[in-house]
N, C-alpha and C positions, 0 to 999 in steps of 0.2 A: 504494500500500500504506500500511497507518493504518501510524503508531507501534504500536498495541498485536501489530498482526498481523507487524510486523517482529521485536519483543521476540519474540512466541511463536518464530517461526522462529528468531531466534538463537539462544532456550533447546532448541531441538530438534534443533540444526545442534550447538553446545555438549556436549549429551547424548550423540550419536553419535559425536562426537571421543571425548571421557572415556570410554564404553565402549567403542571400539576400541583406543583405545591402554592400558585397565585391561588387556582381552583380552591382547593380543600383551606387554608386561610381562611377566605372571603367564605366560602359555606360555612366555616366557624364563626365568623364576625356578624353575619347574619341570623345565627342560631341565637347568639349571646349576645352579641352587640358590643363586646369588649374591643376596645380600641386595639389593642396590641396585639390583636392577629392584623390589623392593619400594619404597625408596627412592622413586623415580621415581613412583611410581604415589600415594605420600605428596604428593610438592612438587604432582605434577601438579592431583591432583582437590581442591575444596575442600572443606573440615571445617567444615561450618555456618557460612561466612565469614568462619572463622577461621584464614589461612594460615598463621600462628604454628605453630599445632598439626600439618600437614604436613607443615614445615620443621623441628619438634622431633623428630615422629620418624621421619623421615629422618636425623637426625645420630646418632639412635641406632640405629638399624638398619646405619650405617656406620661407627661408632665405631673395631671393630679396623681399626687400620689393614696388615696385614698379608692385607686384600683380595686377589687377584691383580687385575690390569688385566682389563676388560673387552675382547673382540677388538670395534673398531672394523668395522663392516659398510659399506664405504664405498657412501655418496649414501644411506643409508637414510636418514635426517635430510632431506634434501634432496627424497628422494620421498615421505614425508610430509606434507610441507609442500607440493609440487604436489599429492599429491590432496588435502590439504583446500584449497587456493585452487581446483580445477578444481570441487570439491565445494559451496563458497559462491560460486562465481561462476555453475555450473547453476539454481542453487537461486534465485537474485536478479536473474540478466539481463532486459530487462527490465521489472522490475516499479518502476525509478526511473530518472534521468536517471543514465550510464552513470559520471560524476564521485563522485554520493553512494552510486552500487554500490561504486565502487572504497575509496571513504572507509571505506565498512563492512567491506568484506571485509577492508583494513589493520587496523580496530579488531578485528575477531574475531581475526585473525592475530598481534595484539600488536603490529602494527610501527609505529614513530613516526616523525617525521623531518620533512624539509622535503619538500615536492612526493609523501609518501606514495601519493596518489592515480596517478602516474606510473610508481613502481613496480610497484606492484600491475598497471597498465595493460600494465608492458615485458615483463614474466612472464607474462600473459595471450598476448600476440601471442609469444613466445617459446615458446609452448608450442603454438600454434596455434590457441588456442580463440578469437582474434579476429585478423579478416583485417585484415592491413597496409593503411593509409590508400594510395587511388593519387593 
């Protein structure tokens, strides 16, 4: 796969994140009315590459602080996060050596670290979607 046909997939992989997670947001914000799923949808999507501008107003969308506490949906955060690594790792197996799949699917993911690549790997075979070495 070129560079340029990897960019487009990420911009297309990228797209579908930000509108699903705009989606399910805004049907939160609608059910409850609490501002800071707006918020969220602020920090999340970018503002003509200007994060500043997300992050401003998200603070002002949260400003009162007399919010109630959002109810915690426990592993939502956690199953979001599998289906988009199940979701770029579909999309990208492979079409590269299974190391620079993994490198990628950590940078779309945001995750840094040491041995990143091994992560991304332990979750893949932890999930099932790649059979254990014998």
């Amino acid at each position: 796969m070129s560079d340029e046909e990897q960019q487009g997939l990420d911009k297309e992989l990228s797209y579908r994140y930000h509108k699903s997670f705009i989606q399910l947001e805004f049907a939160n914000y609608k059910k409850n009315g609490d501002r800071r799923h707006l918020a969220n949808i602020c920090r999340e999507v970018p503002f003509f590459d200007e994060p500043e501008v997300g992050e401003e107003i998200a603070r002002l969308l949260t400003l009162d602080r007399a919010l109630p506490k959002l109810k915690k949906i426990v592993g939502t955060e956690r199953a979001v996060e599998e289906a988009r690594l199940k979701h770029y790792w579909e999309a990208r197996k492979g079409r590269a050596a299974d190391q620079a799949v993994f490198q990628s699917i950590a940078h779309q993911l945001g995750w840094t670290g040491y041995e990143v690549e091994k992560r991304v790997e332990m979750r893949l075979r932890r999930m099932g979607l790649i059979k254990n070495k014998k």
